[in-house]
Residue, then its C-alpha position, 0 to 999 in steps of 0.5 A: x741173298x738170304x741167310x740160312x735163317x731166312x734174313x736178308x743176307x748182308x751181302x746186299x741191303x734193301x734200305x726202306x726209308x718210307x717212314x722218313x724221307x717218304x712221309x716227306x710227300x706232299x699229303x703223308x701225314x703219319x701218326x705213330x699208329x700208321x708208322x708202326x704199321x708200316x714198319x710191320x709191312x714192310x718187315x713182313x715184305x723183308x727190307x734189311x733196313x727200315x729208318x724210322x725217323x730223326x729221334x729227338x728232332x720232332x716228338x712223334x718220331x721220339x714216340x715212335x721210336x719208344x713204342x718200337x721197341x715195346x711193340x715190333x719184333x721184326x723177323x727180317x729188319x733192323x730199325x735204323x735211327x736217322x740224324x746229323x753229323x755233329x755241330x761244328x766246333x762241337x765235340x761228338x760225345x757232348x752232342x745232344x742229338x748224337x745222343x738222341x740217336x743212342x737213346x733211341x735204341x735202334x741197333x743201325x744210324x743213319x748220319x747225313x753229312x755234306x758231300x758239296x762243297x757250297x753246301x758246307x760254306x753256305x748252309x753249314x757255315x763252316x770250313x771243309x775241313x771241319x766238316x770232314x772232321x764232324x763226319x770222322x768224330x760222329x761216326x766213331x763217336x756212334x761206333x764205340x757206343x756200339x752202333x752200325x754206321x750209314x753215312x748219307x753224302x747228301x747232294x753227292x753228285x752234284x757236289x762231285x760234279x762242282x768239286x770231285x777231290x772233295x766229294x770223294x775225301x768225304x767217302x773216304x774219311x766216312x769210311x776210314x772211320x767205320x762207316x759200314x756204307x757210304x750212300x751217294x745221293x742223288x738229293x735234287x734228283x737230277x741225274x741219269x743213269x749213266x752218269x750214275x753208272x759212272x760215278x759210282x764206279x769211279x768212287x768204288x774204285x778211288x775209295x774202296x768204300x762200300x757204296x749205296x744208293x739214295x735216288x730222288x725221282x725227279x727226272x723219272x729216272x730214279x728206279x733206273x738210277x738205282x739199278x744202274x748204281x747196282x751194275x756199278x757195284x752198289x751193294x746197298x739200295x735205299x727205296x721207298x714204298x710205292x716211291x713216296x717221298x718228297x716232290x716228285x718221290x723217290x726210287x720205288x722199293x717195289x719196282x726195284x725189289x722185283x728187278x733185283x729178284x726177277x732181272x738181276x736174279x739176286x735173292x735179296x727178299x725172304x722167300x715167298x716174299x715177293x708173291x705178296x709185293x702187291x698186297x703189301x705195295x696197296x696195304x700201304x697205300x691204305x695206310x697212308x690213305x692215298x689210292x694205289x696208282x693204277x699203272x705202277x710197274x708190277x703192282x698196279x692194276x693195269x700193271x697186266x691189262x691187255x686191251x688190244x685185240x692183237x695182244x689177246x690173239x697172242x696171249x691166248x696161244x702164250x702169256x709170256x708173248x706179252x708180258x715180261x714176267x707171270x704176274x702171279x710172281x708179284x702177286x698180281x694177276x693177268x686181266x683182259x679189258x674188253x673195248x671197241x679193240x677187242x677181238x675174239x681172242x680177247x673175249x674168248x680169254x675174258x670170258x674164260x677170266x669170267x667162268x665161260x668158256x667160248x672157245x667151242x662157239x665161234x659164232x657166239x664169241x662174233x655175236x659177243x663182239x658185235x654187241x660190245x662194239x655196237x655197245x660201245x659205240x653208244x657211249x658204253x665202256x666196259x674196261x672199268x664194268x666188268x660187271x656190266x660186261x659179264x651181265x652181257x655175255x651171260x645174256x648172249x650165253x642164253x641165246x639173248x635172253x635178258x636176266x632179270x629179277x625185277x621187270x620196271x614199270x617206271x621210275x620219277x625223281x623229283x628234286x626241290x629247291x625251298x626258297x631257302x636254299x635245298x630242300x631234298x631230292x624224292x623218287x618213286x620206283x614202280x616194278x614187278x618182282x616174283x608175280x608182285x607189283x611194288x611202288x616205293x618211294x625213297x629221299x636221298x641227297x641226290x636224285x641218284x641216291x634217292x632212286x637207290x633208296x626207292x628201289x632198295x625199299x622195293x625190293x629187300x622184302x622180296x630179296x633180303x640179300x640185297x641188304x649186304x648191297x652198299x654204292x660205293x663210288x659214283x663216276x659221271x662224264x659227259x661224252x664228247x658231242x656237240x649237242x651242249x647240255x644235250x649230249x649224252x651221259x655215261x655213268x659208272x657205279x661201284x658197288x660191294x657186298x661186303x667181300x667183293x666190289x664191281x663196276x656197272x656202266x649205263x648211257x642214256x640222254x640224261x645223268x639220272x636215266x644212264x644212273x638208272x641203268x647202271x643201277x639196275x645192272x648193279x643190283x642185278x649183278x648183286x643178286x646173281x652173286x647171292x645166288x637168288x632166283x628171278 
């Protein structure tokens, strides 16, 4: 829920940790820069809560909460400093990193306290009732410096299942010294959600304490342990973006936010927000520098691909059929693939996607069919060449006619190997464009490289569009045969002109022939985007 001011209602929390316990993931590693950064995503997006690390426990996280205040205006957040209990035999007023945590400015705090009984004997090395006593003394401690509490039981569930009576005098005593919530986490990430469900109804009802949820991700289970902690009463869920975190990662805000909006019907984001979940679930992954997972639930970009032919005959009469929301909810966006499975309701529907509409010409949908199978069964794919595909389609929309800007007499590549060691790759492109015959030469790093720069040389004085054209990513794989090194190569380019990308797929015997074809279909492709004439 939402208040009339448009922040998220305290009724239910979504608790972002992502700056925390996320860039705990193995290959995050976060300046202070990236932190703010984050912090702005995932305020715009409308998480109640955004911890922001352990002040005093680590320079950067000291920084980043000395910048926060100067540098974010959060319209939906709070920032949530994170820390311990006190140390034992101590005093929490006289604590020095209780005292880090007021100084940080941040208006909530978030304590992690033992909730296992071994976990205090062993690692705490000290009494159980001692440790009830740092939990009691540090959250009253932070509430007459006028600070919201949160209190982590770390490793409840495991501690509940060793030793229920004390797990559950921990809630208890957090909560009768004001803690706000009570979180039970899930640290080892080993449970299911009915045990979930279980236990966190009879902590509800045994302690009366407002309850939240940390779930790690370890058995795949941790959205689900989230949700099913909901349905138990849970009022407080703590996530991460994208689910990053540490080994396996931890309940994804994002799956969990769409569920709770979409499934649960809970207003728990600020309106319009969740339109924008995909673009905010990649902006972060930018940030963070690790590629968007393809097939993340909601988000992803085959999150709403549809490849099977039976699924396209349905879809073309009704989206929903195969889909359980309109992806357009989440900001996302139905793609059809087309493969040696479609039929022709998926290429009626992707070329519909693509601005033709085949749906009056049954005979040419069937020839566009044949030909993607046939293409297909030569090695060609085009689920991941949608540039390729629509060059395709466009050459069957004009009857077969071939759109060409340029008509290739012969490319050769040359590499050469001094006796040093490397010594560079050459290629010589010769071609007609426009009525002119053009030889060019180019040297690259590879001979693929060296074929785009003869052919940029070629043609940029004919087409000066083509100088926005920029390669970005080249995939090779040897298709599977039994002719060894002779077996056939499928390459796929990616290409961009500064405002949009697209695929390009070419097979052939070797690896430089099949990047030829991809090439010239990028570069063809390319043109036709700029609107140019052959």
């Amino acid at each position: 829920m939402t208040e009339a001011n448009g922040r998220p209602s305290d009724a239910f929390h979504v608790f972002d940790t992502t700056l925390r316990d996320g860039a705990q993931r193995e290959g995050i590693n976060l300046t202070v820069a990236d932190k703010l950064a984050i912090a702005r995503h995932l305020d715009e997006f409308g998480v109640g809560f955004i911890e922001g690390g352990w002040p005093g426990a680590n320079p950067r996280d000291t920084e980043f909460f000395a910048r926060a205040q100067a540098e974010l205006e959060f319209a939906n957040a709070q920032l949530v400093a994170f820390g311990a209990t006190r140390r034992a035999g101590g005093k929490a007023a006289e604590d020095p990193q209780l005292a880090a945590l007021v100084a940080s400015g941040a208006p909530v705090v978030t304590l992690v306290a033992k909730a296992h009984d071994r976990h205090v004997e062993l690692a705490l090395r000290t009494t159980l009732e001692e440790n009830l006593e740092m939990v009691r003394d540090s959250v009253e401690y932070l509430r007459a410096q006028g600070r919201r509490v949160f209190i982590d039981c770390e490793h409840f569930f495991d501690g509940y299942k060793a030793n229920p009576e004390y797990a559950l005098a921990v809630v208890r005593t957090a909560h009768e010294a004001g803690a706000d919530v009570v979180v039970l986490c899930d640290t080892n990430g080993g449970m299911l959600p009915s045990g979930v469900r279980e236990t966190v109804a009879t902590v509800l009802a045994e302690t009366g304490a407002r309850i939240g949820m940390h779930a790690q991700d370890d058995t795949g289970c941790a959205v689900a342990n989230t949700l099913a902690a909901v349905d138990a009463g849970a009022t407080h869920v703590q996530c991460t973006a994208n689910g990053y975190g540490e080994r396996v990662g931890n309940a994804n805000l994002f799956p969990v936010a769409a569920a709770l909006e979409l499934k649960y019907d809970r207003r728990v984001l600020p309106a319009g927000a969740l339109a924008e979940m995909t673009r905010i679930s990649h902006a972060i992954a930018e940030v963070v520098n690790l590629t968007p997972s393809t097939h993340q639930p909601y988000v992803g970009f085959s999150a709403f691909a549809h490849k099977a032919g039976l699924h396209a005959s349905a879809i073309k009469v009704d989206p929903d059929l195969y889909q359980h929301i309109d992806p357009e909810l989440v900001g996302n966006t139905m793609r059809m693939l087309v493969s040696d499975m479609a039929g022709r309701a998926s290429i009626e529907l992707k070329g519909k996607e693509l601005g033709y509409d085949l749906s009056s010409d049954r005979d040419l949908a069937g020839r566009v069919v044949a030909r993607v199978k046939e293409q297909e069964n030569l090695g060609y794919t085009y689920e991941a060449a949608d540039a390729s595909f629509e060059l395709l389609l466009r050459d069957e929309v004009n009857g077969g006619e071939k759109l060409r800007f340029f008509e290739l007499e012969s490319w050769r590549t040359i590499s050469e190997q001094g006796p040093k060691g490397f010594a560079g790759n050459e290629a010589t492109v010769k071609l007609w464009a426009r009525g002119e015959r053009k030889v060019a030469t180019g040297e690259g790093n590879g001979p693929v490289d060296a074929l785009d720069k003869a052919l940029r040389t070629a043609l940029e004085p004919i087409y000066p569009a083509l100088a926005k054209l920029e390669l970005v990513d080249y995939k090779v794989r040897i298709l599977e045969g039994q002719h060894g090194t002779g077996s056939k190569t499928r390459v796929l380019i990616e290409s961009t002109d500064g405002t949009a990308t697209w695929s390009t797929v070419g097979v052939a015997d070797n690896v430089i022939a099949a990047s030829w074809v991809a090439l010239e279909d990028a570069y063809t492709y390319g043109l036709l985007r700029a609107d140019q004439r052959p």
